[in-house]
Residue frames relative to the residue before (quaternion, step in Angstrom):
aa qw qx qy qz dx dy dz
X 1.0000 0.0000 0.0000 0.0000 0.00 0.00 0.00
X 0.1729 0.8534 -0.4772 0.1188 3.43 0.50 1.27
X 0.8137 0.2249 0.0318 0.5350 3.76 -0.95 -0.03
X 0.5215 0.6844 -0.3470 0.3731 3.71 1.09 -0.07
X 0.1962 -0.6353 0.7228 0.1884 4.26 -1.29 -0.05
X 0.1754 -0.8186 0.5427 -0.0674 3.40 -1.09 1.56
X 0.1711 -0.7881 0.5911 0.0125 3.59 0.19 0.91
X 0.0807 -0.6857 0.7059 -0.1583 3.53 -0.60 1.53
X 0.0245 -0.6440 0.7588 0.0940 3.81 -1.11 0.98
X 0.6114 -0.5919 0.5191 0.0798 3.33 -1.60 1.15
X 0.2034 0.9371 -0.2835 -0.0068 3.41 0.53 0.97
X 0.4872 -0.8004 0.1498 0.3154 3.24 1.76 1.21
X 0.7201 0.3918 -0.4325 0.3755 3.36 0.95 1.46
X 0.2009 0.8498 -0.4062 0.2692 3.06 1.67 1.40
X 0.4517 -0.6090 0.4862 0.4343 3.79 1.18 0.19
X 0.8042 0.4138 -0.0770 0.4197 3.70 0.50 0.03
X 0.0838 -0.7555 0.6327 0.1482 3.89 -0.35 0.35
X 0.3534 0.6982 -0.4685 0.4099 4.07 1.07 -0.25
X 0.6417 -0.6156 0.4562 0.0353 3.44 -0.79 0.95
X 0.8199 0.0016 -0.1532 0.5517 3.18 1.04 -1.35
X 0.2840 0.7005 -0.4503 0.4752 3.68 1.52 0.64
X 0.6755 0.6202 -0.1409 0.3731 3.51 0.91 -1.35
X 0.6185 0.5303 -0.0607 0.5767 3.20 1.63 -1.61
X 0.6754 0.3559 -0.3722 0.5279 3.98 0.76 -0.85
X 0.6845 0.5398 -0.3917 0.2944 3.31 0.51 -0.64
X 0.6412 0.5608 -0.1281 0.5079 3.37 1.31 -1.14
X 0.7345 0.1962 0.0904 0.6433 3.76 0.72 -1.09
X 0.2497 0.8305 -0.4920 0.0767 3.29 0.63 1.38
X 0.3968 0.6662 -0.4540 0.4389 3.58 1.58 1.37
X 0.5846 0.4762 -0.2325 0.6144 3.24 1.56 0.34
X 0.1380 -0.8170 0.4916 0.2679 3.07 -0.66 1.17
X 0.9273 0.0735 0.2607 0.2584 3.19 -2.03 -0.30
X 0.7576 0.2703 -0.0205 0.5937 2.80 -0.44 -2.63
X 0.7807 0.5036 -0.2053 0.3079 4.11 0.21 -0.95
X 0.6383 0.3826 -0.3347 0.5781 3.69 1.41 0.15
X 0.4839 0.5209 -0.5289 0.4635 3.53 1.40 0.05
X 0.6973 0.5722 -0.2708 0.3361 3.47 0.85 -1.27
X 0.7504 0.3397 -0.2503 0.5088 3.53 0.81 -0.77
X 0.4477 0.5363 -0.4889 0.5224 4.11 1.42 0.32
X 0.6920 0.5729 -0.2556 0.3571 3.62 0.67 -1.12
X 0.7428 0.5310 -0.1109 0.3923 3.33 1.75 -0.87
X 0.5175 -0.6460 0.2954 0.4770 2.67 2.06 -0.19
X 0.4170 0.7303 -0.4596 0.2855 3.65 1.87 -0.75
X 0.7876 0.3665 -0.2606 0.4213 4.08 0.67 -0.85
X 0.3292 -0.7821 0.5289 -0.0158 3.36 -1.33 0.79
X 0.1267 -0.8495 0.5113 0.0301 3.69 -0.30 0.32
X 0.0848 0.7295 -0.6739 0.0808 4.12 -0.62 0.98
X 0.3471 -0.5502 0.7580 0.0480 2.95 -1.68 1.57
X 0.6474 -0.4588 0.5635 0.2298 3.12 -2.16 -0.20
X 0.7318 -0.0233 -0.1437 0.6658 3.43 -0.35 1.87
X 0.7295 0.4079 -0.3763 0.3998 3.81 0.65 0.63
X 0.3801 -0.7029 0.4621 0.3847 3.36 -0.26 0.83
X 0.6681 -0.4177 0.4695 0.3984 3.99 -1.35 -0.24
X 0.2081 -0.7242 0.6571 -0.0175 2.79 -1.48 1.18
X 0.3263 -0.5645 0.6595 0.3740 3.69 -1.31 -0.08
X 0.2845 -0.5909 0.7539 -0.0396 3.24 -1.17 0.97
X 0.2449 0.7064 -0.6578 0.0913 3.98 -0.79 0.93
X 0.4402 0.4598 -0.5003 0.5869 3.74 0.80 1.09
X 0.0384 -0.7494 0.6240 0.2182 3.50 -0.75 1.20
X 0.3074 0.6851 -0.5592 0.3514 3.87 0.70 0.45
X 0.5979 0.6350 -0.3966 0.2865 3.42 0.96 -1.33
X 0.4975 -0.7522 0.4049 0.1511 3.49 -1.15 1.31
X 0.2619 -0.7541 0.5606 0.2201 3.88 0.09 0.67
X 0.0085 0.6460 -0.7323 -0.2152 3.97 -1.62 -0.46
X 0.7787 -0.3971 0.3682 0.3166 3.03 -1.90 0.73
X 0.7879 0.2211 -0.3250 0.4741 3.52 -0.80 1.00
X 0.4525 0.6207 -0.5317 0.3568 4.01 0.89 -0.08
X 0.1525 -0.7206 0.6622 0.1377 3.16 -1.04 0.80
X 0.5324 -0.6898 0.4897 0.0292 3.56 -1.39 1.53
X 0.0040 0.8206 -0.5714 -0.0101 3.39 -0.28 0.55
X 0.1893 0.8033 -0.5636 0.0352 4.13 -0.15 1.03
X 0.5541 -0.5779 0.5845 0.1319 3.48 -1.07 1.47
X 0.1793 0.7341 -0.6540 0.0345 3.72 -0.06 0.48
X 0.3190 -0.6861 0.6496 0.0746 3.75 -0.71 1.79
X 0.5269 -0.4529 0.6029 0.3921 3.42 -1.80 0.96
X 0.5022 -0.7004 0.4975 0.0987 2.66 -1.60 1.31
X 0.2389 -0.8342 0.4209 0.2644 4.04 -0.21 0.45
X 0.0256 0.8625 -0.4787 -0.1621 3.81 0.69 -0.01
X 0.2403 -0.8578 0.3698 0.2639 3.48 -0.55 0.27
X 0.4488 -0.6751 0.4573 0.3656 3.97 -0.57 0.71
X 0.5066 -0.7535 0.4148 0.0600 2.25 -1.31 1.75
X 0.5732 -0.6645 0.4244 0.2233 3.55 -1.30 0.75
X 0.3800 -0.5719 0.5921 0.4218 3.86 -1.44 0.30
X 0.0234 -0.7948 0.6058 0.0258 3.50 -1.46 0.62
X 0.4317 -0.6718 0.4869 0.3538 3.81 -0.26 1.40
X 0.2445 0.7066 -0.6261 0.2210 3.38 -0.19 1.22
X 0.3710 -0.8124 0.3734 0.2509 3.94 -0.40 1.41
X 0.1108 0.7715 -0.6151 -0.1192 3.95 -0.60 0.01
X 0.8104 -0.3998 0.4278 0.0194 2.35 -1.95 0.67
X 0.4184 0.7940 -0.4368 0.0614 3.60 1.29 0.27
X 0.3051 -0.7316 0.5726 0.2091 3.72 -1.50 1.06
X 0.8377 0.0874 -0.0342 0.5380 3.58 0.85 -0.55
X 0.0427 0.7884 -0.6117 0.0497 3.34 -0.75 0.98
X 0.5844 0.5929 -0.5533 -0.0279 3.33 -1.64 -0.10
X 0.8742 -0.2024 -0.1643 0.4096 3.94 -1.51 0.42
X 0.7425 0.4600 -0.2186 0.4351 3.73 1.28 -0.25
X 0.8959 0.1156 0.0828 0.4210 3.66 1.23 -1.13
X 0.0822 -0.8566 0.5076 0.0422 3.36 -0.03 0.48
X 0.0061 -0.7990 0.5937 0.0949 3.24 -0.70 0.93
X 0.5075 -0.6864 0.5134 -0.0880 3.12 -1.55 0.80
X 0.0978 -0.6111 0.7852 0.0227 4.24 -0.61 1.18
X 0.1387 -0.7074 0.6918 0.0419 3.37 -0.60 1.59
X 0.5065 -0.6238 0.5739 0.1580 3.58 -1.99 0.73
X 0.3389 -0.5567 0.4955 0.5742 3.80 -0.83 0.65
X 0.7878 0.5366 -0.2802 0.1138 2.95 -1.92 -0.34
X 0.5820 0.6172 -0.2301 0.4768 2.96 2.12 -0.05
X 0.1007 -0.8135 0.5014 0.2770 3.45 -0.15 0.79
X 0.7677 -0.4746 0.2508 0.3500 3.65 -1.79 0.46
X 0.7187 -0.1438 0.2337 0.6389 2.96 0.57 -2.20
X 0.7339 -0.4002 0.3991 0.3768 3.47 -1.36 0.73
X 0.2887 0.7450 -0.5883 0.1248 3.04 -1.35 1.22
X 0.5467 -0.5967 0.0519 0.5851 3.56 -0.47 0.21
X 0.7260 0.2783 -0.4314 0.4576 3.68 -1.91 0.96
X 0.7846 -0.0262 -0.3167 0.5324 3.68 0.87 0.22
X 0.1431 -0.8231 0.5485 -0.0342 3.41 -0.06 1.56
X 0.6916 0.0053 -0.1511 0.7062 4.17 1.32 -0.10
X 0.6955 0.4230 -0.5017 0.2926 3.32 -1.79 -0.09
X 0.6186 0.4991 -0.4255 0.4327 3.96 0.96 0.22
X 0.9659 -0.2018 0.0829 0.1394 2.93 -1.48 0.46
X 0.6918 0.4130 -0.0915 0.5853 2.67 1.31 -1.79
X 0.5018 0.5883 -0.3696 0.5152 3.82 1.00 -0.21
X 0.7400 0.3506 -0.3514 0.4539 3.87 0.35 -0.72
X 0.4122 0.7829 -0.3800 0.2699 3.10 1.45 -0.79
X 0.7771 0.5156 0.0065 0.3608 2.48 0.24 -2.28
X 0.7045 0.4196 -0.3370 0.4627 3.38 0.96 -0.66
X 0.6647 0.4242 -0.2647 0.5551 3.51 1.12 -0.61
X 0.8477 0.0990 -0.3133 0.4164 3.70 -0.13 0.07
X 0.3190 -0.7777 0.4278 0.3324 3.95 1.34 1.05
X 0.9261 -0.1317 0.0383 0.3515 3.24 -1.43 -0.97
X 0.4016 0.6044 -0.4804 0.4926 3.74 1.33 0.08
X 0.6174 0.4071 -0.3909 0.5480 4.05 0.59 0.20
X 0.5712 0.6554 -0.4295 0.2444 3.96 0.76 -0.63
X 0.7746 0.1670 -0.0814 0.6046 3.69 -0.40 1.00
X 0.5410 0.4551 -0.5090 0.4911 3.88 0.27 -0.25
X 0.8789 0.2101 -0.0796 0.4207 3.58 -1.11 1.08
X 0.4808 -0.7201 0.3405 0.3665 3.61 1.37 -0.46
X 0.7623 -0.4797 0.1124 0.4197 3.29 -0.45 0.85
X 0.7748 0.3741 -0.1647 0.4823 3.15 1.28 -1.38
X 0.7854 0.4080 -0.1069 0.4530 3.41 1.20 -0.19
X 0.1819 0.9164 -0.3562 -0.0168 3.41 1.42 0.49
X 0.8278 0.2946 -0.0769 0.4713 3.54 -0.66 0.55
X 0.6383 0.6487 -0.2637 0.3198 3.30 1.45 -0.61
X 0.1562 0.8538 -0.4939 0.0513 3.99 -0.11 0.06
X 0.6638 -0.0037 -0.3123 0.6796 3.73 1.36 1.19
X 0.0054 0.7610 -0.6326 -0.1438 3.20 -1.35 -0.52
X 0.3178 -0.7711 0.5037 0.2250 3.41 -1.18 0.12
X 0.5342 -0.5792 0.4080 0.4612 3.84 -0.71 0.53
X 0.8971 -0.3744 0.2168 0.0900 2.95 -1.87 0.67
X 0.7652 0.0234 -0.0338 0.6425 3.12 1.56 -0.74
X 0.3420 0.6246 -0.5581 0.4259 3.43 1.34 1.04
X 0.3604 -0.7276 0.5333 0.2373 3.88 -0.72 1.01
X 0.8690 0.3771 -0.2477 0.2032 3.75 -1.24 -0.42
X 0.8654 -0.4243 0.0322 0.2645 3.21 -1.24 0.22
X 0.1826 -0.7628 0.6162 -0.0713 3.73 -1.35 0.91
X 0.2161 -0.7830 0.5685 0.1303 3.25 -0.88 0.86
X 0.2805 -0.6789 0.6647 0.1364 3.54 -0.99 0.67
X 0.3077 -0.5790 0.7338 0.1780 3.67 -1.77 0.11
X 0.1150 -0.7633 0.6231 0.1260 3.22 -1.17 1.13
X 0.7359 0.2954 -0.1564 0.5888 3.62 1.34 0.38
X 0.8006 -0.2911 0.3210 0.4139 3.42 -2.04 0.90
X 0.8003 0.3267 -0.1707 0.4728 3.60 -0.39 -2.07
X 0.3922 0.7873 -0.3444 0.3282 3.48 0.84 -0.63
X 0.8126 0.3889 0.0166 0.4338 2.78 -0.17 -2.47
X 0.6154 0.5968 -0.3347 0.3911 3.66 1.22 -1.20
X 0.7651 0.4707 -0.1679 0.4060 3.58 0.69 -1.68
X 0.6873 0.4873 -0.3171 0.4354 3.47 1.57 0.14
X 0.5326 0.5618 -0.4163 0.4768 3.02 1.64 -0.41
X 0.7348 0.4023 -0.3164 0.4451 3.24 0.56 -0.67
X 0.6797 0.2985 -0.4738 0.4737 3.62 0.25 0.16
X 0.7791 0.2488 -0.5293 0.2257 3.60 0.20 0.02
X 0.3722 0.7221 -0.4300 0.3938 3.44 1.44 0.96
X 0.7565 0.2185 -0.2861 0.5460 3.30 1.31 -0.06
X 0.6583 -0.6713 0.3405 0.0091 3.02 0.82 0.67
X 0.6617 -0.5783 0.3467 0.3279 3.11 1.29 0.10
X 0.4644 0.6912 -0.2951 0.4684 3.41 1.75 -0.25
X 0.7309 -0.2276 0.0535 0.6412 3.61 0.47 0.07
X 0.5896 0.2213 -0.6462 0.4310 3.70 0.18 1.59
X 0.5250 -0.5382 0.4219 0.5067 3.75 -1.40 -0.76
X 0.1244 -0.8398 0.4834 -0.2134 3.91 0.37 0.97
X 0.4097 0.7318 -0.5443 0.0189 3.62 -0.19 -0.44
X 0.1523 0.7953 -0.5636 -0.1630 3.15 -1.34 -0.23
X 0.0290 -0.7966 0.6037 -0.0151 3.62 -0.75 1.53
X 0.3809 -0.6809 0.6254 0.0150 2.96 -2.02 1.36
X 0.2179 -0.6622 0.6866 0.2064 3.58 -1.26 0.38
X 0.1025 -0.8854 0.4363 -0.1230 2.98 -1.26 1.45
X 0.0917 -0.8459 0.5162 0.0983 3.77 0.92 0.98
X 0.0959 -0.7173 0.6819 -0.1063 4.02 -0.63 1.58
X 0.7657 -0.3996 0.4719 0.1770 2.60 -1.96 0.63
X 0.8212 0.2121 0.0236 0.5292 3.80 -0.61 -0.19
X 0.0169 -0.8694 0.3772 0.3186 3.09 -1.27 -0.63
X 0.6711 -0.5913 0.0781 0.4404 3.59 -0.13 1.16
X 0.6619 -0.6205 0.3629 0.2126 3.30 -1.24 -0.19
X 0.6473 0.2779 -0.0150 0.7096 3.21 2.07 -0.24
X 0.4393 -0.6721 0.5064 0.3142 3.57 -0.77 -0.01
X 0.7677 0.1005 -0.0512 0.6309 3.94 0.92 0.32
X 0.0321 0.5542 -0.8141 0.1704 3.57 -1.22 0.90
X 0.1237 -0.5644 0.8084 0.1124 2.64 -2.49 0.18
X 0.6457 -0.6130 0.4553 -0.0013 3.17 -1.56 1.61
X 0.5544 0.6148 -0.5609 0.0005 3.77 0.11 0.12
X 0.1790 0.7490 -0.6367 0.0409 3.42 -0.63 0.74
X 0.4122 -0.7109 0.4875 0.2951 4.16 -0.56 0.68
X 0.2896 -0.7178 0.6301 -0.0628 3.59 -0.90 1.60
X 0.1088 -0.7490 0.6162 -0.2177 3.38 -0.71 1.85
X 0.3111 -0.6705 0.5178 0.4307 4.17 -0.70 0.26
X 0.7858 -0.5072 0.2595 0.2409 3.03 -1.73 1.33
X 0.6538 -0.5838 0.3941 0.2764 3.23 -0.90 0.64
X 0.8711 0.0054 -0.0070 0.4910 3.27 0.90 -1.11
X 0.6769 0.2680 -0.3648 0.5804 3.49 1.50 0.34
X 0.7405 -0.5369 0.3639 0.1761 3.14 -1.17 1.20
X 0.7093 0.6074 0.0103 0.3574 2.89 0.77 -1.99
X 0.8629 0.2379 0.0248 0.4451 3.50 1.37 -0.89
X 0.4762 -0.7248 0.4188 0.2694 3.55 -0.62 0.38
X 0.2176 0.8386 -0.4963 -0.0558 3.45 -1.08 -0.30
X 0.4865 -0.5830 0.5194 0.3919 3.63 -1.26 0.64
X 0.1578 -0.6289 0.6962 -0.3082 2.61 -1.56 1.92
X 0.6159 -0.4330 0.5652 0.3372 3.64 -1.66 0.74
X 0.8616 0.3171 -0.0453 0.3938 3.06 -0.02 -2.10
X 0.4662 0.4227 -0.6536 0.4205 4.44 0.69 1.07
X 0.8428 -0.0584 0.2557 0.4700 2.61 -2.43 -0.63
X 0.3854 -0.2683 0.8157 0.3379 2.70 -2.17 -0.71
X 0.1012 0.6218 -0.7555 0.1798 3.85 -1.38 1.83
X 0.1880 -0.7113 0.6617 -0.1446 3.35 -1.48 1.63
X 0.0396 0.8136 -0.5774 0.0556 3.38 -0.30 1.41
X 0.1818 -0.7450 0.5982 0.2326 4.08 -0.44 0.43
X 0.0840 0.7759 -0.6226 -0.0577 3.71 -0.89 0.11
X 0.2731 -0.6220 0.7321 -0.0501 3.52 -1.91 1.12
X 0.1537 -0.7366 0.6420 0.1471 3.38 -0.82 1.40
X 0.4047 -0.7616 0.5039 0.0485 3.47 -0.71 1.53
X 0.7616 -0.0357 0.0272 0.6464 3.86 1.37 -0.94
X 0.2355 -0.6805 0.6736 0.1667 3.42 -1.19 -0.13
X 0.1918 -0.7393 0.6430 0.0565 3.80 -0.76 1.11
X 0.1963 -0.5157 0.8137 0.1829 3.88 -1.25 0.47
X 0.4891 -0.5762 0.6537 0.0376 2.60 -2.22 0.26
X 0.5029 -0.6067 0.3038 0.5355 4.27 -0.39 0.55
X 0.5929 0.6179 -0.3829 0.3465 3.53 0.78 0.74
X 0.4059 -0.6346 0.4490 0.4806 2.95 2.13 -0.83
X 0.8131 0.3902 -0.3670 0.2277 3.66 0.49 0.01
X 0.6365 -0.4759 0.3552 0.4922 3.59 -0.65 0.06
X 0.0505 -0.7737 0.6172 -0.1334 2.80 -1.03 1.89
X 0.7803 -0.2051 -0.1138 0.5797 4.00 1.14 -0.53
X 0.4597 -0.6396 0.5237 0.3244 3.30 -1.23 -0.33
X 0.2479 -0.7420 0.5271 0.3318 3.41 -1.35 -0.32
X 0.1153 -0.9224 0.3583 0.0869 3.85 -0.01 0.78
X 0.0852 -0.7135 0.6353 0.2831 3.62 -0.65 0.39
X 0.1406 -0.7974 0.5831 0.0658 3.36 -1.18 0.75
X 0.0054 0.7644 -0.6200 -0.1769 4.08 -0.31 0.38
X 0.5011 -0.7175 0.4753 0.0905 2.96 -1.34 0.67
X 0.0845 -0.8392 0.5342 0.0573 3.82 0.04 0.84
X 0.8274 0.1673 -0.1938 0.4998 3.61 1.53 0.65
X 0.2555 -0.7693 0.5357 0.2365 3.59 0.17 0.78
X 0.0698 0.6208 -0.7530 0.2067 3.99 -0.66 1.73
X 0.5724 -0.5416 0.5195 0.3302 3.23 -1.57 1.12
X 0.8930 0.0842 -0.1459 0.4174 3.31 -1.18 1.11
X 0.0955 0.9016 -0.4200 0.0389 3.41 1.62 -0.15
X 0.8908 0.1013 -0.1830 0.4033 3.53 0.23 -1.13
X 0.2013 0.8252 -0.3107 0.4267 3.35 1.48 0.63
X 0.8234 0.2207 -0.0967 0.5138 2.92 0.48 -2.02
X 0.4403 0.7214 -0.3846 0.3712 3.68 1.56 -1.03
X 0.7398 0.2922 -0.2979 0.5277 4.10 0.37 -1.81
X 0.8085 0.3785 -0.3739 0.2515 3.70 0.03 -0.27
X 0.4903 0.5372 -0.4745 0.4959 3.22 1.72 0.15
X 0.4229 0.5994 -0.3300 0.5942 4.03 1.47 -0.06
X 0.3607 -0.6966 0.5787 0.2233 3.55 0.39 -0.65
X 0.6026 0.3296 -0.4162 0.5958 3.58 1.37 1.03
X 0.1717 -0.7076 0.6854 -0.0039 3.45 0.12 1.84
X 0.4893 -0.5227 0.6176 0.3255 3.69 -1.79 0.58
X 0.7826 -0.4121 0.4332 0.1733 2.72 -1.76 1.31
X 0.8942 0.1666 0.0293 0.4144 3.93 -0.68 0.38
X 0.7444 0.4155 -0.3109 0.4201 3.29 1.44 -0.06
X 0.5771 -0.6807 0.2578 0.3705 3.16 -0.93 1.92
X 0.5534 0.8044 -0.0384 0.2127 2.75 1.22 -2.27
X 0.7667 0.3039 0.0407 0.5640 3.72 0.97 -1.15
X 0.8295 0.1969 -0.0201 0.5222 3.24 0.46 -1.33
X 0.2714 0.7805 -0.5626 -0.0272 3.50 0.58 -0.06
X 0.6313 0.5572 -0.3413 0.4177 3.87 0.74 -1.30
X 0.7032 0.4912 -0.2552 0.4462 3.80 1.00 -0.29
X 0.3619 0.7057 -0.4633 0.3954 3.58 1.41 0.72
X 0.6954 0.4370 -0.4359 0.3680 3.50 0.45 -0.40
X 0.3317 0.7640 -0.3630 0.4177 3.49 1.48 -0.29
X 0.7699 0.4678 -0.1592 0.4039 3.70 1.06 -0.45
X 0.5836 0.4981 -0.4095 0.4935 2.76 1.79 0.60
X 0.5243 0.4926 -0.4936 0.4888 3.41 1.18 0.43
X 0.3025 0.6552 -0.5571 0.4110 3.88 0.98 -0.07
X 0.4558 -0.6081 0.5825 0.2885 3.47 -1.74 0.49
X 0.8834 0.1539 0.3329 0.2916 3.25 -1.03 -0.10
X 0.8804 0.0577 0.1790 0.4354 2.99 -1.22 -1.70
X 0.4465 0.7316 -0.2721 0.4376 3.69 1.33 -0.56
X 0.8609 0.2928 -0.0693 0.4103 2.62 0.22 -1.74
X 0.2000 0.7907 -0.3165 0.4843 3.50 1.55 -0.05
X 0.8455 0.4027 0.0922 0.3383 2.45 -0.34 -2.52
X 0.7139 0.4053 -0.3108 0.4790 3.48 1.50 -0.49
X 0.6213 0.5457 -0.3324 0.4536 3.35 1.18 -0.75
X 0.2971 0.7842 -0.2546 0.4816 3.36 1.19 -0.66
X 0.6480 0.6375 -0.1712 0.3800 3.17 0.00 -2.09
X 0.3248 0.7987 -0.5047 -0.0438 3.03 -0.02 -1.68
X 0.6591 0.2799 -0.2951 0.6325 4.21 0.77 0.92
X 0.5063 -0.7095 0.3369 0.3559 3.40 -1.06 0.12
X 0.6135 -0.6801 0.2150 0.3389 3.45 -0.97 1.04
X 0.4737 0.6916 -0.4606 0.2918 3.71 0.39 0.52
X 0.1406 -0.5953 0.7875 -0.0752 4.03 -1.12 1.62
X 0.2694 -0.6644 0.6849 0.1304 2.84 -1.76 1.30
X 0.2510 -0.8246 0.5065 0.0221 3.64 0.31 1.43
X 0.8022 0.3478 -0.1566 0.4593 3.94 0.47 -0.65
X 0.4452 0.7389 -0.5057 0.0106 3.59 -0.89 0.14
X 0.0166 0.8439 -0.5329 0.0599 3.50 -0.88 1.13
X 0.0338 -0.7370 0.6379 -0.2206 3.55 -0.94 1.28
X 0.3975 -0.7391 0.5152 0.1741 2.85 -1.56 0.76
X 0.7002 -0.5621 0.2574 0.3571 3.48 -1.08 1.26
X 0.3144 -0.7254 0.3846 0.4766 3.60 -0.39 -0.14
X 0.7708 0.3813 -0.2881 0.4213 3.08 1.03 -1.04
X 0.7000 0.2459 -0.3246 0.5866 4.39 0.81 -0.54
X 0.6282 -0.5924 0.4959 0.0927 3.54 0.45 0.95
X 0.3061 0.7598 -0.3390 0.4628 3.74 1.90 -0.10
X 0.2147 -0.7367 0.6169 0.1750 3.94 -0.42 1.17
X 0.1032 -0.7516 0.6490 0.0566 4.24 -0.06 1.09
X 0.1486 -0.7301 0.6668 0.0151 3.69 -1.07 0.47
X 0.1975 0.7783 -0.5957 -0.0190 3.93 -0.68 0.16
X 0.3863 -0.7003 0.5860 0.1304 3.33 -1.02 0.92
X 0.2215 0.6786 -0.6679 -0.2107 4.20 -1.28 0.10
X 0.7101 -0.4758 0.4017 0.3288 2.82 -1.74 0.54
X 0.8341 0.0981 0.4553 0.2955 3.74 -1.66 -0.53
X 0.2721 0.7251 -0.6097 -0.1685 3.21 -0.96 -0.27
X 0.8073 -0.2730 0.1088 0.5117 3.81 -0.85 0.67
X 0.7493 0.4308 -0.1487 0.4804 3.20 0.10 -1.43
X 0.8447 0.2520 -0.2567 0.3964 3.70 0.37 -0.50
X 0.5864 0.4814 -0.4001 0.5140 3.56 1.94 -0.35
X 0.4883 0.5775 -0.4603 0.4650 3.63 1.24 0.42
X 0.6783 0.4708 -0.3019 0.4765 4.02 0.88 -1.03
X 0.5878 0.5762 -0.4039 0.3993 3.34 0.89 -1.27
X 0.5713 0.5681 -0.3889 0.4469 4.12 0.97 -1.97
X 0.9090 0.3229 -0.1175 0.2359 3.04 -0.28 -1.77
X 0.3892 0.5665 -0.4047 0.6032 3.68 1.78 0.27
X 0.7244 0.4936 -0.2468 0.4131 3.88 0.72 -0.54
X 0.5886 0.4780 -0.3983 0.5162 3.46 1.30 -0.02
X 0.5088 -0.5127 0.5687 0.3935 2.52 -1.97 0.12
X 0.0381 0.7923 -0.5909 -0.1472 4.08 -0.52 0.16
């Protein structure tokens, strides 16, 4: 929404009279943090009936049903991102792809509040101008990604044909190429069966920005899952599970929102599972430690396979665990 004028009429069932409450709800290609900014600038405008338009630069300011919104939406300038000596983890390289055992805590690509230290920064520095323009300026090479504190692997493009022959395979998903991708997943509870499939359609929350949720009106999202262990609690009873989940669609937060729309939110994640924290005081001990510890939710993308672009070669690579979660996984397996 660049360089553009957005007329927004006020149609008095936005949960909100707030100006810029009114606006996210209405003009949800704009974030949040970015209609405060362009209300403050004067960029937004406001006509009543028999009143001519006004700037409006208080987004508190209270709207009523029938105001028509006027927002100035300037071309946006982003800047190109930098190389940064940032180490990774790489399992497979050479002249086309590079895969990657991403770390929690790493973000993908620049955006706003992490504008360097992410992914696309080490990138760049490690594979120089053979990343320029693949993916767009701000995204080079990129064509999935995983959230911020989800651990394991990700493939990048380091070229045009590259970058093409992945988009398209992780658009289908595995549906009529050999794709996969599989996730370890430490949940709440533990299911009723040893395998299900998710489909429920995943849309962005209604009323927090920030999150997703199953909804009539999202995508179409397909999650398989395989209960790999079963943990008791110091009581003996079922308390979590481990899951592998593959993914036959790639929705923001997909298997996140999928186990907790199940009622088996991931371990550790504020975001999804919050109401399911007190659960951790039946944890043993070490567990609970091991969960607090944690701090992110418990989910490694352990599996991924695709075919090469250029020798057409189906490559698969497994990672282990990482620390922090082959520690929850141990200490969820004792007796304490």
């Amino acid at each position: 929404m660049n360089d553009q004028r957005v007329d927004v009429t006020v149609q008095g069932d936005e949960g909100s009279n707030r100006l810029d409450r009114v606006l996210a709800v209405r003009t949800p290609a704009l974030s949040r943090s970015r209609l405060k900014a362009l209300i403050l600038a004067g960029q937004v405008t406001i006509a009543r009936a028999n009143q001519n338009a006004a700037a409006v630069r208080d987004p508190a300011y209270h709207v009523n049903a029938g105001d028509t919104i006027t927002i100035d939406v300037p071309p946006a300038a982003p800047a190109e991102p930098e190389g940064e000596d940032i180490a990774l983890d790489i399992v497979f390289e050479d002249e086309d792809i590079i895969v990657i055992n991403k770390p929690k805590g790493l973000v993908v690509h620049p955006a706003a509040g992490h504008e360097t230290g992410t992914l696309v920064n080490a990138l760049i520095a490690h594979c120089g101008a053979s990343l320029s323009g693949i993916g767009g300026v701000r995204r080079p090479g990129i064509v999935h990604r995983l959230d911020k504190d989800t651990t394991g692997l990700m493939v990048v493009a380091k070229n045009d044909a590259a970058h093409a022959s992945l988009t398209a395979q992780f658009a289908d998903h595995g549906r009529t190429n050999e794709m996969r991708r599989g996730y370890k997943a430490f949940a709440w509870g533990v299911p009723n069966r040893p395998r299900g499939t998710i489909e429920a359609p995943i849309d962005r929350h209604p009323h927090a920005r920030e999150k997703m949720a199953v909804r009539e009106s999202g995508r179409e999202a397909v999650t398989h899952w395989t209960v790999l262990e079963e943990f008791a609690d110091r009581m003996g009873r079922p308390v979590a599970s481990l899951l592998e989940c593959q993914l036959e669609t790639g929705r923001t937060h997909q298997i996140r929102v999928h186990l907790a729309h199940i009622q088996h939110p991931l371990m550790g994640d504020a975001v999804y599972g919050p109401h399911f924290k007190t659960k951790a005081s039946s944890l043993g001990p070490l567990s609970k430690t091991a969960l607090e510890a944690l701090d992110r939710q418990a989910l490694h993308a352990y599996l991924l396979a695709l075919e090469h672009p250029r020798s057409g070669e189906i490559l698969e690579w497994t990672a282990e665990l990482p620390g922090d979660l082959a520690v929850l996984r141990n200490h969820l397996a004792l007796t304490e």
